[in-house]
C-alpha positions in Angstrom: -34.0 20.7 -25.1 -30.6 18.5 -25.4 -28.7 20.2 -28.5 -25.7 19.2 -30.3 -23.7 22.2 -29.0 -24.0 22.0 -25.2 -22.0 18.6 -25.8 -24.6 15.7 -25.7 -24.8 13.3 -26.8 -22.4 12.1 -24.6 -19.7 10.1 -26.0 -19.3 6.5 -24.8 -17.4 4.4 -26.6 -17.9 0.7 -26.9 -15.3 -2.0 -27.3 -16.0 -3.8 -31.2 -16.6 -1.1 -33.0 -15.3 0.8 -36.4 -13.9 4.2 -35.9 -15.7 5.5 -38.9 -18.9 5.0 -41.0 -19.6 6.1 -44.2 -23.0 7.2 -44.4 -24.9 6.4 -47.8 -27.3 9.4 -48.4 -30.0 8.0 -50.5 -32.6 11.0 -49.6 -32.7 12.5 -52.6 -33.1 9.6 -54.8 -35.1 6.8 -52.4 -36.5 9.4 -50.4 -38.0 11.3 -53.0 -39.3 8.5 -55.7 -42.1 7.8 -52.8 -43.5 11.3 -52.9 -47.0 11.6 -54.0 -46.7 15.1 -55.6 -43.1 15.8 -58.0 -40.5 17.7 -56.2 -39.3 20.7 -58.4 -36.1 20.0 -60.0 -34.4 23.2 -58.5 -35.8 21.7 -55.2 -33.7 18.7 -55.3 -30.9 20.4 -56.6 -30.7 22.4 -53.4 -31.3 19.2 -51.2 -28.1 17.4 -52.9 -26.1 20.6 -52.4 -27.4 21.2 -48.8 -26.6 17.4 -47.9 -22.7 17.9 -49.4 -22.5 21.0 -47.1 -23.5 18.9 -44.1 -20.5 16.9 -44.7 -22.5 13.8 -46.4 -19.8 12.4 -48.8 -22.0 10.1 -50.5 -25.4 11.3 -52.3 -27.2 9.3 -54.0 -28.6 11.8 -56.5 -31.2 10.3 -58.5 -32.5 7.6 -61.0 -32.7 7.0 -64.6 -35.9 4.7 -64.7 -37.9 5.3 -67.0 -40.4 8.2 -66.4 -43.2 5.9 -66.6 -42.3 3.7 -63.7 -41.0 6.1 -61.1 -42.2 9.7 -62.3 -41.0 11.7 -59.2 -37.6 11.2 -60.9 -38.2 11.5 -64.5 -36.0 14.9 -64.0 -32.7 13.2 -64.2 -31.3 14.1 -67.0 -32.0 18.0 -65.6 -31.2 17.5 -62.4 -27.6 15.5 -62.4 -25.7 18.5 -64.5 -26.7 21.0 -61.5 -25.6 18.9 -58.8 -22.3 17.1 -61.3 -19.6 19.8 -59.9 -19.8 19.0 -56.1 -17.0 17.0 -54.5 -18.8 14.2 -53.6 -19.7 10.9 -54.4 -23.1 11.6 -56.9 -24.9 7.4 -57.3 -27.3 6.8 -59.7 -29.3 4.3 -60.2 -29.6 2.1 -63.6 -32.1 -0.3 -63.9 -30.8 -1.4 -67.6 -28.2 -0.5 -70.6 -30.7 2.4 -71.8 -30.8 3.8 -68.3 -26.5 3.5 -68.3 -26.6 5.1 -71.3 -27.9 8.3 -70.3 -25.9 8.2 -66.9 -22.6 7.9 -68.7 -24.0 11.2 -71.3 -23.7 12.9 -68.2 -20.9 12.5 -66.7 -21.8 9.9 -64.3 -19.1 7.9 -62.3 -20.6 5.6 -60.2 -24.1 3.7 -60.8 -25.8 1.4 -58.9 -28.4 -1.5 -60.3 -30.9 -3.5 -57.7 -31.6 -7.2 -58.1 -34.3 -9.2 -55.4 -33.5 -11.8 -53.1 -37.0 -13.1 -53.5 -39.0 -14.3 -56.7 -42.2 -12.4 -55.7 -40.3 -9.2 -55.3 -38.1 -9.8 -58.6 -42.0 -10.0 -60.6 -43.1 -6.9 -58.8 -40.3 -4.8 -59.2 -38.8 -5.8 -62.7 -41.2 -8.3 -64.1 -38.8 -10.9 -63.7 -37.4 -14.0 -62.0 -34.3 -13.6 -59.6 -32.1 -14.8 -62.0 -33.8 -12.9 -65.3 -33.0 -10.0 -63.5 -29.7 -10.9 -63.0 -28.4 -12.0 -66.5 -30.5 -8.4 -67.2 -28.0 -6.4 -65.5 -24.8 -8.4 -66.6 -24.1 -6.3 -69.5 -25.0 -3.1 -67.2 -22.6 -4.3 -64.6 -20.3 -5.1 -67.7 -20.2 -2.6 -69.5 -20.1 -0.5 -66.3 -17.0 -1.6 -65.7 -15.0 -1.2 -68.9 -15.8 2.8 -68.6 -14.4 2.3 -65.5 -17.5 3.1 -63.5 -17.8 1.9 -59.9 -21.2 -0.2 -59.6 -22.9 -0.9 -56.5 -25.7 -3.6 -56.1 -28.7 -3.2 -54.2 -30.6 -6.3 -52.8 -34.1 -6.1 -52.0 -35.6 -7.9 -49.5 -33.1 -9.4 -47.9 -34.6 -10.0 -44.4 -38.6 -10.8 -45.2 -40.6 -10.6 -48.1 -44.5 -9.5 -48.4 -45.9 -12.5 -50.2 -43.4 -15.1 -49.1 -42.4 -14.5 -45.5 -39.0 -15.4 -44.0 -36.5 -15.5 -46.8 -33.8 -18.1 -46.3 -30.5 -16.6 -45.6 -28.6 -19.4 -48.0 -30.9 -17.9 -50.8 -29.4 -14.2 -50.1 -26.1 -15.8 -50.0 -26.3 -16.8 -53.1 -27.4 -13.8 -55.2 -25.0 -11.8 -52.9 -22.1 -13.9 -54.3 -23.8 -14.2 -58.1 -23.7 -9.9 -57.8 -20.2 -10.2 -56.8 -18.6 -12.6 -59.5 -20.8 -10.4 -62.3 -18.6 -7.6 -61.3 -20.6 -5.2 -58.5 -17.8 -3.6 -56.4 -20.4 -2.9 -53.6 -23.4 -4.7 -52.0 -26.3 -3.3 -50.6 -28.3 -5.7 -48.0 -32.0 -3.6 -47.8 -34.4 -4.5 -45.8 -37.0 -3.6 -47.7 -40.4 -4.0 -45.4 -38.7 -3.2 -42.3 -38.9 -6.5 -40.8 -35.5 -7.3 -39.5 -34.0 -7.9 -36.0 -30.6 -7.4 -34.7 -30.3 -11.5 -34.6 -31.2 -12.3 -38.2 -28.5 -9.5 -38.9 -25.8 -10.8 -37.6 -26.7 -14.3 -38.9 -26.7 -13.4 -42.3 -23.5 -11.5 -42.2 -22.0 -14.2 -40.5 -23.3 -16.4 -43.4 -21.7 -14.4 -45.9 -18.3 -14.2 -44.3 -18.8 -18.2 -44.5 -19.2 -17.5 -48.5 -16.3 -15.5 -48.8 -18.0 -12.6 -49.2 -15.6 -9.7 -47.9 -17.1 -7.6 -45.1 -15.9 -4.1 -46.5 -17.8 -4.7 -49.2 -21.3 -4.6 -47.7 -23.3 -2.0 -46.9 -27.2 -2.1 -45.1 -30.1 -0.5 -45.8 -32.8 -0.6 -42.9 -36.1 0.9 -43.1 -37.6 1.5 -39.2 -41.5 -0.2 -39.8 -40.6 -1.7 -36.8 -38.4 0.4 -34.8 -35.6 -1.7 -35.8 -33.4 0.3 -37.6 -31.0 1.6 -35.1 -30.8 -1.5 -33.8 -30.0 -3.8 -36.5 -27.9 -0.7 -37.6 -25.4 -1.3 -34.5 -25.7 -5.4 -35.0 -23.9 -4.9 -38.6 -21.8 -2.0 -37.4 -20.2 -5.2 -34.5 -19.9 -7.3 -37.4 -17.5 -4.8 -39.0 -20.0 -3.6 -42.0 -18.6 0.5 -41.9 -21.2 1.5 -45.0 -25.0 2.6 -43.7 -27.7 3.6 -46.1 -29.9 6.0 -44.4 -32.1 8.8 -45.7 -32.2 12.7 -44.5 -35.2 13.0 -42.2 -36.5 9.3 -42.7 -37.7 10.1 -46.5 -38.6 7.5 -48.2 -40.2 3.9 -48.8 -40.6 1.8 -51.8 -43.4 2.2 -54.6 -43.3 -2.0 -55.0 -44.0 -2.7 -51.5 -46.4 -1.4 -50.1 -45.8 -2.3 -46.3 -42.4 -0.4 -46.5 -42.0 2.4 -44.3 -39.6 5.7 -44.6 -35.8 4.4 -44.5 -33.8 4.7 -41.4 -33.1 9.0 -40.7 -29.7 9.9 -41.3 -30.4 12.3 -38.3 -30.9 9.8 -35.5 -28.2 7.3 -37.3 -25.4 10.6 -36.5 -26.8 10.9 -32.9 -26.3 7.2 -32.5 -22.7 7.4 -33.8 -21.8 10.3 -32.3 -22.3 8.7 -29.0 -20.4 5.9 -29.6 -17.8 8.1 -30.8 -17.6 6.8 -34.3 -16.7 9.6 -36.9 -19.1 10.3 -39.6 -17.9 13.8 -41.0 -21.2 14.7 -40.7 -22.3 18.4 -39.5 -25.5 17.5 -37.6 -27.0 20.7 -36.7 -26.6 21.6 -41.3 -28.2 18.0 -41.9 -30.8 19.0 -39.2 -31.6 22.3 -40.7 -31.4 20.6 -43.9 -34.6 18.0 -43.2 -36.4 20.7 -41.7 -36.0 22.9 -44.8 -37.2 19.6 -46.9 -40.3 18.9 -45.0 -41.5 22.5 -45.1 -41.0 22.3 -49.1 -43.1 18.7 -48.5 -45.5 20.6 -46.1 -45.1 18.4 -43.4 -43.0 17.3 -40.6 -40.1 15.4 -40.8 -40.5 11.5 -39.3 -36.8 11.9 -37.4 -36.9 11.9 -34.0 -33.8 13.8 -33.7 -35.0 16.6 -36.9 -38.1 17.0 -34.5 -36.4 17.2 -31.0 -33.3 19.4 -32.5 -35.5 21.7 -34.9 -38.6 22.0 -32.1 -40.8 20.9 -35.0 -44.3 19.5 -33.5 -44.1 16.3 -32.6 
C-alpha cells in the first residue's frame, strides 16, 4: 500500500505552475447540506476543528439559510460559536440581509452569497432571474462591506446547465464582472453538474482575463460526475487560479440539481499537489483520518480514492 510516509507520491515538478494553493474546505457546509439524515451539531463541530488541525486554513463552516430550505444546516446559529475561536478562516454563507444578520450576531467575518450563471438554475435555486438575484444580494454584498466583512461569490453553473445545456462563456463573463463591480472580493467558478473539461476551463479563464477580471481573484469549484475534477483542477491551476474548493472525502452535491455529484475530495486534490510539489499546508495523513472518522459517523465509506487506498477502507 503506497503511504504518505515512505515518501510517495513522488514529487515532480512541472514548469507553469503556482508554488502554493489555498485549499477552500467547503466539507462541512456543502458537504453536509446534501445529507439525507442531520448530522449532530457536536458532530460538525468536531469535523471543523479536525479539518483546522489538518492544516486546512479555510473552512467553510456552515449556512444561514433558512431552516426550511436546507435543514441539514438549520444548526447555525449553535454550531458557529463552537467552532468561532479557531485560527482559521470560518465562511458562511448568506443567501439574503436576514441570513447576514444573524452571521454578523455571531461574530462572523467573512460570508459568502451564490448567484447562477443560468436562468433555469437562478428559478430553481432562488426563485429568481439572474439578475433578480443579483440586485437581491447588493445590499448583502453592501452592507457586507461597510462592517468590513470579506464576501466571496459563488457562481453556479458555470460550465453546463441541466435544463439548458452548454452555457455561453460571454454570459459567465458577464455576471462574473456584475459580482465584481457590486463589491464581492472573491469569485467562485462551480461547476455545478460536473460537466466540465480541461478545455472549456481554460477558455473561460482566458475569457475573463479578456474582461479584466484579475486572476487572484478566482477560485473553482469542480464536482467529479465525470471524473473531471482533477483534471480541470490542474487546467485552472496553469492559468494561474491558486484558490481550489474541494470537500473532505468528496462530501457533497447540490439539493437544486439533481445530476450533481459529491465535489472534488480534498484528499486526492493534496496527493495531486503534493506531486507536483505545490505547498498546501495541508497534513494529509490528519485530513485522511479525518474523512474516515466522518464516513463512519455517516455509516458509510468515503467516495476518495486516496481516504480509501490510505485508510484501507473497502473499496
Amino acid at each position: 500500500m503506497s503511504t504518505p510516509e515512505l515518501g510517495l507520491p513522488m514529487t515532480v515538478r512541472a514548469d507553469g505552475l503556482p508554488a502554493r494553493v489555498r485549499i477552500h474546505e467547503v466539507g462541512p457546509r456543502d458537504g453536509l447540506q446534501n445529507e439525507k439524515e442531520s448530522v449532530p451539531t457536536p458532530v460538525k463541530a468536531e469535523f471543523v476543528r479536525r479539518l483546522a488541525d489538518a492544516g486546512l486554513t479555510t473552512v467553510e463552516a456552515t449556512s444561514f439559510v433558512h431552516p426550511k430550505w436546507v435543514p441539514q444546516l438549520a444548526d447555525a446559529e449553535q454550531l458557529y460559536p463552537l467552532v468561532a475561536d479557531l485560527p482559521v478562516a470560518l465562511p458562511v454563507l448568506v443567501p439574503n440581509e436576514r441570513g447576514l444578520e444573524r452571521a454578523l450576531a455571531l461574530g462572523a467575518r467573512r460570508v459568502a452569497v451564490f448567484a447562477s450563471a443560468t436562468e433555469s438554475f437562478a428559478r430553481a435555486n432562488l426563485n429568481r432571474t439572474v439578475d433578480e438575484a443579483i440586485a437581491m444580494f447588493e445590499p448583502v454584498v453592501a452592507r457586507a462591506k461597510a462592517e468590513g466583512v470579506h464576501v466571496r461569490g459563488y457562481l453556479s453553473m458555470c460550465f453546463g446547465d441541466p435544463w439548458e445545456g452548454p452555457v455561453p462563456v460571454p454570459q459567465v463573463v458577464r455576471v462574473c464582472r456584475t459580482l465584481l463591480a457590486m463589491g464581492c472580493d472573491e469569485l467562485s467558478l462551480g461547476d455545478t453538474i460536473g460537466v466540465a473539461t480541461p478545455g472549456h476551463v481554460a477558455a473561460l479563464l482566458s475569457a475573463l482575463t479578456e474582461a479584466q477580471v484579475p486572476t487572484d481573484v478566482l477560485g473553482v469549484h469542480f464536482h467529479d460526475t465525470y471524473g473531471q475534477a482533477l483534471a480541470n483542477t490542474l487546467a485552472a491551476l496553469q492559468h494561474g487560479v491558486t484558490t481550489v474548493d474541494a470537500s473532505a472525502g468528496g462530501l457533497g452535491g447540490c439539493p437544486y440539481a439533481r445530476s450533481a455529484t459529491g465535489n472534488l475530495a480534498t484528499e486526492d486534490l493534496v496527493w495531486m499537489l503534493r506531486g507536483l510539489g505545490i505547498d498546501t499546508g495541508v497534513d494529509l495523513g490528519r485530513l485522511v483520518a479525518t474523512s474516515a472518522w466522518m464516513a463512519g459517523r455517516l455509516g458509510r465509506p468515503s467516495p476518495s480514492r486516496t481516504v480509501r487506498a490510505l485508510s484501507h477502507q473497502e473499496q
